[in-house]
C-alpha positions as CSV (number, residue, x, y, z in Angstrom):
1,X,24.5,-11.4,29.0
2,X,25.8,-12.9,31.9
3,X,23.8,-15.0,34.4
4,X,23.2,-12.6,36.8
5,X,21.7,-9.6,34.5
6,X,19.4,-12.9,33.2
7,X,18.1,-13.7,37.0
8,X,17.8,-10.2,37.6
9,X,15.8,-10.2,34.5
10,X,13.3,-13.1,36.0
11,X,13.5,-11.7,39.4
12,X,11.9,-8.6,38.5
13,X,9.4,-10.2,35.9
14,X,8.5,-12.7,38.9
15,X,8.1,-9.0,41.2
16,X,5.7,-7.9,38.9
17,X,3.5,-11.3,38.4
18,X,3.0,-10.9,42.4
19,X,1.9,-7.1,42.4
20,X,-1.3,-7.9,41.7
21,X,-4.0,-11.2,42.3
22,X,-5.4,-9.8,39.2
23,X,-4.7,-12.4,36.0
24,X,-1.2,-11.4,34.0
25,X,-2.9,-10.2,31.1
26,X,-4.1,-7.3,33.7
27,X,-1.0,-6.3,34.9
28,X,0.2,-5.2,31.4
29,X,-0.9,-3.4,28.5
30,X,-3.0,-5.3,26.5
31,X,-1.5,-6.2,23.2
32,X,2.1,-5.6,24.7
33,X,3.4,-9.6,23.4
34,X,1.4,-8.9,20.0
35,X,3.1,-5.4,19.5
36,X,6.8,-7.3,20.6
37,X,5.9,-9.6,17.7
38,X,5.7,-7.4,15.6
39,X,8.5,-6.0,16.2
40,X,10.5,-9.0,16.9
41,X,9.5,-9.8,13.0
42,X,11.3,-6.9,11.6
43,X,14.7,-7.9,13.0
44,X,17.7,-7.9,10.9
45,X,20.4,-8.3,14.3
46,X,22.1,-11.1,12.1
47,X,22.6,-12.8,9.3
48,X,20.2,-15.9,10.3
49,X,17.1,-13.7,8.8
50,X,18.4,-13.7,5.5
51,X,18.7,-17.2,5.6
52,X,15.2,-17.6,6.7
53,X,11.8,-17.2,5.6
54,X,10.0,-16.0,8.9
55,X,10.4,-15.1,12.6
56,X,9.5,-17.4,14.5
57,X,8.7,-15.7,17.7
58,X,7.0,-18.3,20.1
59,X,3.0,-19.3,20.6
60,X,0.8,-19.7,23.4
61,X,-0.8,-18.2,26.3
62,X,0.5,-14.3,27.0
63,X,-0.1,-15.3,30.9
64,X,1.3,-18.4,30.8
65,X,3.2,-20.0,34.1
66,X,5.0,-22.5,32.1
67,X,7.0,-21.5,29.7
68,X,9.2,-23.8,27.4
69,X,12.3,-22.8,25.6
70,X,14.1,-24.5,22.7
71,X,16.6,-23.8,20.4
72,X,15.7,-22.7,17.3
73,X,13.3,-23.1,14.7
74,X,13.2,-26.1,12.4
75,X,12.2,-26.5,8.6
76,X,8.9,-27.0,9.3
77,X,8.3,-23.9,11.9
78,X,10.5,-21.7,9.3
79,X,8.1,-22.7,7.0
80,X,4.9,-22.2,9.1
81,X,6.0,-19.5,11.7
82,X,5.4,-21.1,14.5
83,X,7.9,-23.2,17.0
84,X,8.0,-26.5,17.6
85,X,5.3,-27.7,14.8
86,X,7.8,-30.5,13.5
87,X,8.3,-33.8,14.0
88,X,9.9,-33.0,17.5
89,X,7.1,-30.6,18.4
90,X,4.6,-33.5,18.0
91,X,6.7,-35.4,20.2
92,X,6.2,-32.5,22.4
93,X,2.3,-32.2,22.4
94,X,2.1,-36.1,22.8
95,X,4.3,-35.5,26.1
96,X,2.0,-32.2,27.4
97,X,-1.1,-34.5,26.6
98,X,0.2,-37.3,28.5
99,X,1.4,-35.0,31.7
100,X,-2.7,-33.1,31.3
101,X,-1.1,-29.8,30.2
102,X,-2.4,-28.7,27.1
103,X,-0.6,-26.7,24.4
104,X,-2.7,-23.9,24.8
105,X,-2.0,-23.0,28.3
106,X,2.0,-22.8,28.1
107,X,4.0,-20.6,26.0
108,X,6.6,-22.1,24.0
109,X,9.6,-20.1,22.3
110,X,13.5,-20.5,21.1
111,X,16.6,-19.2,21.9
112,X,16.7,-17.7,18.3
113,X,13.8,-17.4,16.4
114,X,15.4,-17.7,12.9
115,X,16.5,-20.7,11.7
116,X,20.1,-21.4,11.5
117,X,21.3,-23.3,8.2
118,X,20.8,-26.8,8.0
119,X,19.6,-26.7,11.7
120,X,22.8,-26.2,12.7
121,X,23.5,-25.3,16.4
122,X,23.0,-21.3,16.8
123,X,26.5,-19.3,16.9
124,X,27.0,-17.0,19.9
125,X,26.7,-14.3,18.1
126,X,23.5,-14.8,16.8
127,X,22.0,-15.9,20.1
128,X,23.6,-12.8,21.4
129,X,21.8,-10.5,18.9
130,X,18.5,-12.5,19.6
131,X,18.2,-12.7,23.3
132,X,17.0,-9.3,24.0
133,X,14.0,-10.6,22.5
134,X,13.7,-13.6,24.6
135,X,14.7,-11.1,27.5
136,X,11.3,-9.2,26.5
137,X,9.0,-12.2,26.1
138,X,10.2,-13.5,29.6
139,X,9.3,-9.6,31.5
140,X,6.3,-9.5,29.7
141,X,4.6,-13.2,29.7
142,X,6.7,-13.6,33.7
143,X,6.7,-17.4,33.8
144,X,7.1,-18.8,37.3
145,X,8.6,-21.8,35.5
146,X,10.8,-22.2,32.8
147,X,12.0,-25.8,31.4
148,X,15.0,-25.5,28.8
149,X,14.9,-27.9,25.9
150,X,18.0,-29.0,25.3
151,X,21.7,-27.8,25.8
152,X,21.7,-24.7,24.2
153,X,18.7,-23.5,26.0
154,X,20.2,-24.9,29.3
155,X,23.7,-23.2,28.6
156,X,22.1,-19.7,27.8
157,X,19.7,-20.0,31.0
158,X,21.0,-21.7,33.8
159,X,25.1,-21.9,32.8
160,X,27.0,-21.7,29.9
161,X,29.2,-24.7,31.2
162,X,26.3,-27.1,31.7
163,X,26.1,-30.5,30.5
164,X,22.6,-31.4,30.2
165,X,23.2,-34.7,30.7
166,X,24.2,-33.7,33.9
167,X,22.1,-31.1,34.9
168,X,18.9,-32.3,33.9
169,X,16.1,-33.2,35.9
170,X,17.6,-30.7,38.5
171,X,15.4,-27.6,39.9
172,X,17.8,-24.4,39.6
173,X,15.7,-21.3,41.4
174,X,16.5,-18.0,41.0
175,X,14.4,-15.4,43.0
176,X,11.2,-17.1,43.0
177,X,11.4,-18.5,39.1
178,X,12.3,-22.4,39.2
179,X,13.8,-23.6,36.0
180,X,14.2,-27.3,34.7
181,X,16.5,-28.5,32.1
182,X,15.6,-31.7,30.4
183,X,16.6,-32.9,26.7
184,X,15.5,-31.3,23.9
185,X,12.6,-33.5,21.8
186,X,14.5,-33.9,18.7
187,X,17.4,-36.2,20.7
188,X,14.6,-38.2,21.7
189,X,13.8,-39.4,18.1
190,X,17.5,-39.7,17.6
191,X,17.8,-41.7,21.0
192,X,14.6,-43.4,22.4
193,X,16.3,-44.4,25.7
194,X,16.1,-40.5,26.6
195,X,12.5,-40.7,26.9
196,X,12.3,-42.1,30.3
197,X,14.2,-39.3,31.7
198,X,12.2,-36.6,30.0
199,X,9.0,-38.4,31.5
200,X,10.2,-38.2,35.0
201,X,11.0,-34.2,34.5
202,X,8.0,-33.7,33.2
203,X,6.2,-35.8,35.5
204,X,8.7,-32.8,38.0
205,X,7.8,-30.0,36.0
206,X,3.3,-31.3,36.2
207,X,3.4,-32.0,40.1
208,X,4.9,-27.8,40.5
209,X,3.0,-26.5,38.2
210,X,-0.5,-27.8,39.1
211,X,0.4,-26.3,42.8
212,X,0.7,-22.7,41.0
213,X,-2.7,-23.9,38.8
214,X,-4.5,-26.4,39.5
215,X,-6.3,-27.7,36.7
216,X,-10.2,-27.0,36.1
């Protein structure tokens, strides 16, 4: 999908979250992310579910206006069906705690929501065949910010030529939906001097989003 067709995609997703002061889960059917589940959990698109044990199809709030997207799933979310439950997702709570945005409040999700062998890097054919699903979690959950965990996430959403350590701690806004790249958790257990940068994107990401909802 090309970039365009993607912020077209947001675009009209961040339409619809303005039709109505009403709260998100008003504007559309009730049960609509449950029923996507479901169906997201009978996929067989490509050979990653063989491989795996579950879908992992993301977890949080269905009205969320933070949304965070990774790569893929991990050992320990193949194994529990959920994203970001691993070592790196940990990381990833400890980081919400310390910017006062709890888990509970965001949605987080993957490009690909089987687990690619050996965690290995997703092919472009299998985050082809998966992002029609992502495509349906973004129009029905209509984030009004997205932050991409890592490269993979960055390339498929913002450019396929990005270099995240370029690109990172930039704002890129498309029609009304403001997206920030950052590094993924899992390079900063393999590289603690990423940390500080992740901090101050966050810290970004916390000052925006407490001007859409401010917290109670």
């Amino acid at each position: 999908m090309s970039d365009k067709n993607l912020f077209d995609l947001l675009a009209c997703a961040s339409r619809q979250s303005l039709k109505s002061h009403r709260p998100k889960a008003c504007v559309q059917p009730a049960g609509a992310l449950d029923a996507l589940a479901l169906e997201t959990a009978k996929c067989t698109r490509c050979p990653l579910r063989r491989g795996a044990s579950t879908v992992v199809f993301g977890q949080g709030d269905p009205g969320a206006d933070l949304m965070f997207i990774g790569e893929g799933p991990g050992a320990e979310e193949d194994a529990q069906g959920l994203p970001f439950v691993g070592a790196a997702g940990q990381l990833l709570n400890r980081i919400l705690d310390a910017a006062g945005i709890s888990r509970e409040e965001v949605f987080i999700a993957n490009i690909v929501k089987c687990r690619p062998p050996e965690n290995r890097v997703p092919l472009k054919d299998e985050v082809d065949a998966c992002f029609p699903w992502l495509q349906e979690q973004l129009r029905l959950i209509a984030p009004k910010i997205v932050v991409c965990l890592g490269s993979l996430a960055t390339q498929v959403l913002v450019d396929p030529k990005a270099k995240i350590s370029r690109v990172r701690g930039n704002w890129f806004e498309h029609n009304g939906i403001r997206i920030m790249p950052t590094y993924h958790p899992a390079a900063l257990l393999r590289d603690s001097s990423r940390k500080r940068p992740v901090w101050e994107d966050i810290q970004q990401v916390r000052d925006v989003y407490r001007k859409i909802r401010p917290k109670e």
